[in-house]
N, C-alpha and C positions, 0 to 999 in steps of 0.2 A: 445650732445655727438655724435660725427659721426664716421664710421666704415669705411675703404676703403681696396681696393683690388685690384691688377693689373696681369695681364696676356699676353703671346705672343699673337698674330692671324697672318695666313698669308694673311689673304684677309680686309684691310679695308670699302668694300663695304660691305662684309657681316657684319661687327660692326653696320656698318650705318644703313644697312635696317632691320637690329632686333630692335636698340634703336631707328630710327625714327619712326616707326609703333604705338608704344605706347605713343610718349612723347606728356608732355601737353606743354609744353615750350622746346625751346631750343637756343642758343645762339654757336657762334666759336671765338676761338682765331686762329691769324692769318691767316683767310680766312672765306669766307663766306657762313656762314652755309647753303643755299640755294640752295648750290652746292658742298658742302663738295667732294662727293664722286669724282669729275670731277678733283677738286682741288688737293684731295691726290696724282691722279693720276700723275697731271700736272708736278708737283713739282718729284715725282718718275723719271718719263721721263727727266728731266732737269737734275739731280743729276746722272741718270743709275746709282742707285747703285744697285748692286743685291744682290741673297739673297731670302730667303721664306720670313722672319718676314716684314711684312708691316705696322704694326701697333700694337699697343698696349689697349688691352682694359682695363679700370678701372671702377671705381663707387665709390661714397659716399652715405655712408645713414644715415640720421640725425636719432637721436632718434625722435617717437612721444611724448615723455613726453615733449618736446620743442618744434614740430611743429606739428601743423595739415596738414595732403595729403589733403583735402579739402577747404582749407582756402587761394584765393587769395594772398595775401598778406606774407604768410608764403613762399607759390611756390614761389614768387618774390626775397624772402628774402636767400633760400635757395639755387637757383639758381645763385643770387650774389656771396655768400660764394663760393661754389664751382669755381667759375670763377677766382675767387681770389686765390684759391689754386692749379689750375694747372697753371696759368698766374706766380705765383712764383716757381713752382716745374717743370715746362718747357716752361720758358717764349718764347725759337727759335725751336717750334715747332709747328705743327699744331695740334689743337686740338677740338673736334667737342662736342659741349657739348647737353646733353637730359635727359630730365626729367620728373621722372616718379612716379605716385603718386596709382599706383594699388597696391601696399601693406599697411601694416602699418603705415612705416615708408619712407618717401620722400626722393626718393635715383636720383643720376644723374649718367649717365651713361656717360664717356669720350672714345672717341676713340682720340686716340696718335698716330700723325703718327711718324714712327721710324726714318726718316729725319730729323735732323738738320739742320734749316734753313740757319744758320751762315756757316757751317763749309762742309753740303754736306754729312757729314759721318752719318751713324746709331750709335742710343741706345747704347753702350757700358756697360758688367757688367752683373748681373743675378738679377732675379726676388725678389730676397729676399733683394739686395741691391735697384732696384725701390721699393718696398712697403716700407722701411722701412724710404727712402728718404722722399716719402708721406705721412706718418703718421706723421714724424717729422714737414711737411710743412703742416697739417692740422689740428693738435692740436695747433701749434703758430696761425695762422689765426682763428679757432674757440677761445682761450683763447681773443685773441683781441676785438673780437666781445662779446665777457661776454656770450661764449656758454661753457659746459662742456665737459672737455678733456679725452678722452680716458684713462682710467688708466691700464692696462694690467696688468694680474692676475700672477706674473711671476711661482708662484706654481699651476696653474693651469693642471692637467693631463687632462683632457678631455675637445675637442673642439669641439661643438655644433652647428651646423646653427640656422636662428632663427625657420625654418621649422620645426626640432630637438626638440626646446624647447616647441612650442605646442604643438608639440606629445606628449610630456611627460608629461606636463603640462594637458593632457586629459587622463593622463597614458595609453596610446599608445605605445607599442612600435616599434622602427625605425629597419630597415636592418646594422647599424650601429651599433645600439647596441647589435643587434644580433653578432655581430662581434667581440666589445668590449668583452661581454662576454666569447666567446670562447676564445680572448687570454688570459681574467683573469684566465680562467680555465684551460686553458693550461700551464699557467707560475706559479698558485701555485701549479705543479708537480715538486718535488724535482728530479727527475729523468730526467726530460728534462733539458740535459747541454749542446747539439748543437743544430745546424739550422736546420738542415737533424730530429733531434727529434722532434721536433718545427714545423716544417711541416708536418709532419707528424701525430700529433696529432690532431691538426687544421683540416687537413683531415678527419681525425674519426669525428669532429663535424661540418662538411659539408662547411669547408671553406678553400681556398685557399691561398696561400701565396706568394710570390715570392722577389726576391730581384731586383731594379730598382735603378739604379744609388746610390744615397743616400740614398735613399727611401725603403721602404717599401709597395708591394701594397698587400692590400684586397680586395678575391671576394668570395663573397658568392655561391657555387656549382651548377651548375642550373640554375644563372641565371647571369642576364648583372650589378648587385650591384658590384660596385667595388670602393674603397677609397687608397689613400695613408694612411703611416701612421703620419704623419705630420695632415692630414685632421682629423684626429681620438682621438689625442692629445698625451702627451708627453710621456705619459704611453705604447705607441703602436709603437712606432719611431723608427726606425734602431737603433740608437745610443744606448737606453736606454734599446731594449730587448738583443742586442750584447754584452752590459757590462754586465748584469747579466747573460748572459751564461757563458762567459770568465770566470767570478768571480765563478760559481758554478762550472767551471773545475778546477781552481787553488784552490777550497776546498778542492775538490773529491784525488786532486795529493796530497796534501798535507796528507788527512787525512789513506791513502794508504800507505806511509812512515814508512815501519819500523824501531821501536824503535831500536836505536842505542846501543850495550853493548859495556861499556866503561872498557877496560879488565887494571889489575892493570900491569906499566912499571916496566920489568926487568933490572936489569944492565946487559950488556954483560958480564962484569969482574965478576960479581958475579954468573952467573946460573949456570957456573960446580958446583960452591961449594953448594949449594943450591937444586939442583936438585936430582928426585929421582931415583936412578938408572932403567933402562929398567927391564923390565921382559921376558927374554925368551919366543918367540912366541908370545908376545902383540905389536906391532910395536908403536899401538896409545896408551899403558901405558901413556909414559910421558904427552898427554897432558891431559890423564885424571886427574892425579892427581898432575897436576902445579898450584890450586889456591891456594891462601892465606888460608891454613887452618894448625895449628898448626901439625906437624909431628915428627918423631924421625927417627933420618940420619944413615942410613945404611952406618956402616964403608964397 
């Protein structure tokens, strides 16, 4: 089962010199790893396309329960795959592959450069359509090879690193969860039905909030902890705390609605004869005593 990830960068030197520092293997598509960094360059200058984003960083990480980080032959095998998946998920691009086996689980790290070879132009689209492009192109490639395909938890509310799950797993707990908890504790107040509440309460439990584009970001008061709410899981997300606001104001409107009295229809042609005569000095007589209740009519 492998996991993947992609993100902007504006500098592909710096992709290069973090994942070649560590890697035990590495290998390129179209250009030579050896020289990756000279290469990205080359190709930049020839194209002048401008623009920050220069490249693209990703990774795959196989589960260990299918490969050993220490076993020859695994590295070799794992390295393949990987080549495989970005050769079909950006065959006219360059792509510089590393791998790395100081964790767990044996992950490779790609830097992407954002040129297209063929065409001259950059990456078109956003991040959420590359990762999901990849995933698609990495679960076919792994099913091929009789590896286990990612199944995605679509009910899943909370998103974990694997950092995360050791912690917890030593019940430890993370700055995240510290976070998690204060929104759980802030959203079962019946009385927080805006953002401006919402924030504000978060505050009383030392955490901060703000709104960023789609997003949602959390920081912990004090210090540099800070998450999207995307990174946090479903339960924390612009979307899904916005709708239960909306929804606990369109309660509140509703349940503030006074009851309507539905008064019994006169006929026009009928109220002279019907009505009880005024009283001297009561001006509001008549409508006190215009309901439906049995009377005797003053000739």
């Amino acid at each position: 089962m492998a996991t993947t990830h992609i993100k902007r960068s504006n500098s592909a030197s710096r992709l290069v010199n973090y994942a070649e520092k560590r890697a035990i293997k590495k290998d390129g598509l179209n250009l030579d790893i050896q020289y990756a960094k000279s290469e990205f360059k080359q190709v930049r200058a020839v194209y002048g396309n401008p623009g920050k984003t220069q490249a693209y960083a990703s990774r795959i990480a196989f589960s260990p329960l299918e490969f050993n980080p220490q076993d020859p032959h695994d590295q070799t095998t794992v390295l393949a795959v990987a080549k495989e998946v970005y050769a079909k998920a950006y065959p006219n691009q360059q792509v510089a592959l590393y791998e790395h086996a100081d964790t767990d689980s044996l992950h490779v790290h790609a830097v992407i450069s954002a040129i297209n070879l063929e065409t001259g132009q950059k990456m078109h689209g956003n991040w959420h359509q590359y990762r999901d492009h990849l995933v698609h192109i990495t679960d076919k490639v792994c099913q091929e090879h009789g590896l286990m395909v990612t199944r995605p938890d679509l009910n899943r509310h909370e998103k974990r690193s694997m950092a995360e799950i050791k912690l917890r797993a030593k019940q430890q707990p993370t700055w995240k969860d510290q976070i998690r908890q204060a929104v759980d504790h802030t959203m079962q107040n019946p009385l927080i039905r805006d953002f401006q509440a919402f924030q504000d309460d978060l505050k009383q439990q030392a955490v901060k909030v703000w709104e960023r584009g789609k997003n949602l970001t959390y920081q912990l008061l004090g210090t540099n902890y800070k998450s999207r709410g995307t990174k946090l899981g479903l339960d924390y997300e612009k979307e899904t705390i916005f709708n239960e606001l909306a929804s606990r104001q369109n309660q509140t409107r509703t349940n503030q609605q006074p009851e309507r009295t539905v008064n019994p229809t006169i006929d026009p042609a009928q109220s002279d004869h019907s009505r009880t005569p005024e009283l001297p000095g009561h001006s509001d007589s008549t409508a006190s005593h215009s309901q439906n209740v049995p009377r005797s009519t003053t000739s």
